[in-house]
PyMOL CGO cylinders between C-alpha atoms (Angstrom):
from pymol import cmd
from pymol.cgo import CYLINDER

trace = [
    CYLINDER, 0.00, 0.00, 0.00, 1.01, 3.31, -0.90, 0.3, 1, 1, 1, 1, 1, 1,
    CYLINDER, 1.01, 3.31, -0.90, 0.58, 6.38, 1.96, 0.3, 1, 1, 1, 1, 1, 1,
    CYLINDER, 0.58, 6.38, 1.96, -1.72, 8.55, 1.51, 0.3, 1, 1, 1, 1, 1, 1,
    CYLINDER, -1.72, 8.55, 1.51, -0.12, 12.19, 1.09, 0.3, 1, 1, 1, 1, 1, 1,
    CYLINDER, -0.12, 12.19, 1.09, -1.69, 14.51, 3.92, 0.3, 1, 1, 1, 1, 1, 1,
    CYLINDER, -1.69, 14.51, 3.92, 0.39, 17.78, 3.04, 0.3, 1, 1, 1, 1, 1, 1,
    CYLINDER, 0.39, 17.78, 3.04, -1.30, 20.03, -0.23, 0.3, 1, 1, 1, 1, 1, 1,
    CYLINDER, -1.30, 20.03, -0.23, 0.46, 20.16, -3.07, 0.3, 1, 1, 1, 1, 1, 1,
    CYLINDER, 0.46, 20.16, -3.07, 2.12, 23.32, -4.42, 0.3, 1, 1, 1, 1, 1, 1,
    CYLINDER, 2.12, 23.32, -4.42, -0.85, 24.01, -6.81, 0.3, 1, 1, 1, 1, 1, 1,
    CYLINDER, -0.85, 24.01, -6.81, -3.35, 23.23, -4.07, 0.3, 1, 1, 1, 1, 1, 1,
    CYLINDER, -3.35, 23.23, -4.07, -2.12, 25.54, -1.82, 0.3, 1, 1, 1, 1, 1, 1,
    CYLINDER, -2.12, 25.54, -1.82, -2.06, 28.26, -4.93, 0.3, 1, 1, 1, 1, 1, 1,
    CYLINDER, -2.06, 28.26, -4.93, -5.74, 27.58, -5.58, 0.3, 1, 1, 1, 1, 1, 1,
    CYLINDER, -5.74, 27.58, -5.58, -6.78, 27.97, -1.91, 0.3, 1, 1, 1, 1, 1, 1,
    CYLINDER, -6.78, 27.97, -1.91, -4.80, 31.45, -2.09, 0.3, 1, 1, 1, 1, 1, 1,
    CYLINDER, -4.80, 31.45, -2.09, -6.42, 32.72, -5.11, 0.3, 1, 1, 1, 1, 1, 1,
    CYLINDER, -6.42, 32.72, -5.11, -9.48, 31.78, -3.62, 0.3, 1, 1, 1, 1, 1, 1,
    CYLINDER, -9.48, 31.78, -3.62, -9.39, 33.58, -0.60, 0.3, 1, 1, 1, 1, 1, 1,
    CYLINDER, -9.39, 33.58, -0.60, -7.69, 36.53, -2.19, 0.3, 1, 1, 1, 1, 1, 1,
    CYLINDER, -7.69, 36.53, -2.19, -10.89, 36.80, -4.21, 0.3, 1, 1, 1, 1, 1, 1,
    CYLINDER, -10.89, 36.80, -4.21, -13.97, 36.41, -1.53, 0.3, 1, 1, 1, 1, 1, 1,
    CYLINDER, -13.97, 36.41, -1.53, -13.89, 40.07, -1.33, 0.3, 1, 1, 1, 1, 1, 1,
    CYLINDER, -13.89, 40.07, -1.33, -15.24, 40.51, -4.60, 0.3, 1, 1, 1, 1, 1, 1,
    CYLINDER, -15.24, 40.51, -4.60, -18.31, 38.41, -3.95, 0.3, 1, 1, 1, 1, 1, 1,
    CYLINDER, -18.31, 38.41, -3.95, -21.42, 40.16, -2.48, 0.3, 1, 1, 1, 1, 1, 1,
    CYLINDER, -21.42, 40.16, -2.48, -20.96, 39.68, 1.16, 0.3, 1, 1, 1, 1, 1, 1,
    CYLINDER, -20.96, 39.68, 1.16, -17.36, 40.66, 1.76, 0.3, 1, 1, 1, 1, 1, 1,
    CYLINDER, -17.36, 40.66, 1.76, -17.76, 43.05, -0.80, 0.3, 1, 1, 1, 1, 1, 1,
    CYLINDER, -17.76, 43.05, -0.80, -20.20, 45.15, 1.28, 0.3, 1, 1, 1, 1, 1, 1,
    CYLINDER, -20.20, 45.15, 1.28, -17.90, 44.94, 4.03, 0.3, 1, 1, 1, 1, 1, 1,
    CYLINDER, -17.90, 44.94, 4.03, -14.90, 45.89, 2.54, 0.3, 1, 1, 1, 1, 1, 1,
    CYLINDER, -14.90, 45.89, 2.54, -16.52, 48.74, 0.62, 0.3, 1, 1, 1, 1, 1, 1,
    CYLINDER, -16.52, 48.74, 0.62, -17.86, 49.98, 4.21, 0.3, 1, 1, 1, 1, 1, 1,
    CYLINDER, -17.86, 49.98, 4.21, -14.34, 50.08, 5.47, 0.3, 1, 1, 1, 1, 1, 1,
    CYLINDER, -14.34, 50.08, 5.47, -13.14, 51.83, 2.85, 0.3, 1, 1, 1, 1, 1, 1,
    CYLINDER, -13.14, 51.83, 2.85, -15.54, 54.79, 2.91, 0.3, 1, 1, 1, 1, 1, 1,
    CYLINDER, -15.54, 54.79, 2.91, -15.13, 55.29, 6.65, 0.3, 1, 1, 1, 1, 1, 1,
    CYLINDER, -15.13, 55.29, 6.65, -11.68, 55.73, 5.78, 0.3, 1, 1, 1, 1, 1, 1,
    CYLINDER, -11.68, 55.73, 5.78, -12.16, 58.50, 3.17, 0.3, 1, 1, 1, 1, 1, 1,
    CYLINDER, -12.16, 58.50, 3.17, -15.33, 60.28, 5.13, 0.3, 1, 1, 1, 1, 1, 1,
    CYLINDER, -15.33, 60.28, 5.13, -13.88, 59.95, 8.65, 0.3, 1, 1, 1, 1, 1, 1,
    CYLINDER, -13.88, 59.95, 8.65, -10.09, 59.86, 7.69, 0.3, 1, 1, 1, 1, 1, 1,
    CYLINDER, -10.09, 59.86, 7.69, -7.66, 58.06, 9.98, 0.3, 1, 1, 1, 1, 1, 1,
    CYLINDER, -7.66, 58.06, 9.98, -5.36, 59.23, 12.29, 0.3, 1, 1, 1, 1, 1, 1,
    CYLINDER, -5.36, 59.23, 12.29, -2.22, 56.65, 11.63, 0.3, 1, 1, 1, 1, 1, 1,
    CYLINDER, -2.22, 56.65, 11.63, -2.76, 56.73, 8.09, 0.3, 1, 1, 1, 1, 1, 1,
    CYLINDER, -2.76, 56.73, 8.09, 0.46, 56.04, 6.30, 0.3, 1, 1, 1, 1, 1, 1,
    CYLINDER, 0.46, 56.04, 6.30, 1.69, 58.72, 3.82, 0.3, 1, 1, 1, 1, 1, 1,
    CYLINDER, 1.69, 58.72, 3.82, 0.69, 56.77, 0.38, 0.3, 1, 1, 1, 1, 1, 1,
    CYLINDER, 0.69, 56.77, 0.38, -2.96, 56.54, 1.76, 0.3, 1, 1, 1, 1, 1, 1,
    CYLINDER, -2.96, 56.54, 1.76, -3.19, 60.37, 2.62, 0.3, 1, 1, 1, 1, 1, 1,
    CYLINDER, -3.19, 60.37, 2.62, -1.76, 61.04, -0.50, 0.3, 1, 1, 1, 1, 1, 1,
    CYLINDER, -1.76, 61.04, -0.50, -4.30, 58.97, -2.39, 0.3, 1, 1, 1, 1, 1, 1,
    CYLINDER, -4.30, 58.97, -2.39, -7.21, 60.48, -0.33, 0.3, 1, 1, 1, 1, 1, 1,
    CYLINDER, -7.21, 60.48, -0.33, -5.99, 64.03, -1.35, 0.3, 1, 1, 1, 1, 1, 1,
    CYLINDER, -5.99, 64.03, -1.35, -6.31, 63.15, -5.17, 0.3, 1, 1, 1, 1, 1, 1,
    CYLINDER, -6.31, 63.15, -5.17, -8.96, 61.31, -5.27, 0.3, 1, 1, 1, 1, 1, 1,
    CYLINDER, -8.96, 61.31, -5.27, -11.15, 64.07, -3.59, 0.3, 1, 1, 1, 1, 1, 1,
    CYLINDER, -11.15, 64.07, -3.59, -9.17, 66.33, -5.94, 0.3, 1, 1, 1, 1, 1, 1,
    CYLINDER, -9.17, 66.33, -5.94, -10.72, 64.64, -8.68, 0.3, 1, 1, 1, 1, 1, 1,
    CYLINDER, -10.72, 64.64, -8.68, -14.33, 65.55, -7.48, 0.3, 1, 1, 1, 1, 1, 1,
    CYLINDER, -14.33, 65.55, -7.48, -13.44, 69.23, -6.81, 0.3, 1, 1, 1, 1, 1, 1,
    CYLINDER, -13.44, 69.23, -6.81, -11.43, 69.40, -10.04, 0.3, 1, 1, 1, 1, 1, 1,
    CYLINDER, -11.43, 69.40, -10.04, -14.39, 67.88, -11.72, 0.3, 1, 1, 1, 1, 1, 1,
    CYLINDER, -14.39, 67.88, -11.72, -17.06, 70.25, -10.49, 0.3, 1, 1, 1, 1, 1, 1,
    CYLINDER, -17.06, 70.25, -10.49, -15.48, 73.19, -11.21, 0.3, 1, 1, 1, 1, 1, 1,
    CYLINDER, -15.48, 73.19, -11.21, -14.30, 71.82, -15.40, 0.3, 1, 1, 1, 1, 1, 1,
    CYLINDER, -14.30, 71.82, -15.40, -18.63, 71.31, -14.93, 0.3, 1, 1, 1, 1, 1, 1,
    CYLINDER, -18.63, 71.31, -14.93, -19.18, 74.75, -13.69, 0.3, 1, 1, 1, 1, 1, 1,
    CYLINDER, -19.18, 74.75, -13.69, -17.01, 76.18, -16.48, 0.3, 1, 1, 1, 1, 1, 1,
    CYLINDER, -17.01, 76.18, -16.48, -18.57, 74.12, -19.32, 0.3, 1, 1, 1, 1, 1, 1,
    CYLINDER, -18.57, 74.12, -19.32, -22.42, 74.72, -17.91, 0.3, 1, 1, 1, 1, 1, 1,
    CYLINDER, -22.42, 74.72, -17.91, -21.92, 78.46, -17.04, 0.3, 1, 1, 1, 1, 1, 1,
    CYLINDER, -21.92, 78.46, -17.04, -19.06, 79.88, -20.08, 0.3, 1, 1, 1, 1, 1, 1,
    CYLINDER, -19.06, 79.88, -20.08, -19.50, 82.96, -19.11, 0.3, 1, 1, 1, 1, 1, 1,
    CYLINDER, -19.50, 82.96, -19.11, -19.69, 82.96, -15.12, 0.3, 1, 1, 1, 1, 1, 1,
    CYLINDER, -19.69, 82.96, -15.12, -16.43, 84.66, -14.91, 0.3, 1, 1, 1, 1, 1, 1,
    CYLINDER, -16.43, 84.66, -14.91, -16.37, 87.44, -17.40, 0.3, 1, 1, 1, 1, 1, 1,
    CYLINDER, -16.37, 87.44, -17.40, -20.39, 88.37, -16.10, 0.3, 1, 1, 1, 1, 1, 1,
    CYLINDER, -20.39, 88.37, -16.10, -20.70, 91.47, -14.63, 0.3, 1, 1, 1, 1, 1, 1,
    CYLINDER, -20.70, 91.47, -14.63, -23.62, 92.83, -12.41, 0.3, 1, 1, 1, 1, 1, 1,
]
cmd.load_cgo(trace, "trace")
């Protein structure tokens, strides 16, 4: 009789790693990580490290940035107006 091999194999243990890399994608963990995420960029974080304030800077950026290229293209004239 031959044993029986209790240890994974190498591509066993890969699969099992790609599969719990990607459970956050699926509904469930999806909600939760999204949740975590927005309390980090509405409440902010005291120990953030410097890449994550960084990021948080631009991507708010973005929005402001945004609304005022929408401002410009709804209203041409809103600067040259006068009363």
């Amino acid at each position: 009789m031959t044993k029986r091999r209790t240890q994974k194999t190498r591509l066993q243990k890969s699969f099992d790693d790609l599969e719990v890399r990607q459970q956050n994608i699926t509904w469930p963990n999806y909600v939760s990580n999204a949740r975590s995420v927005d309390g980090y960029l509405f409440k902010g974080s005291r120990d953030a490290p410097l890449v994550q304030r960084i990021g948080a800077w631009l991507f708010g950026l973005t929005f402001i940035l945004g609304a005022v290229g929408f401002l410009f293209v709804g209203f041409p004239d809103f600067l040259t107006r006068t009363y």
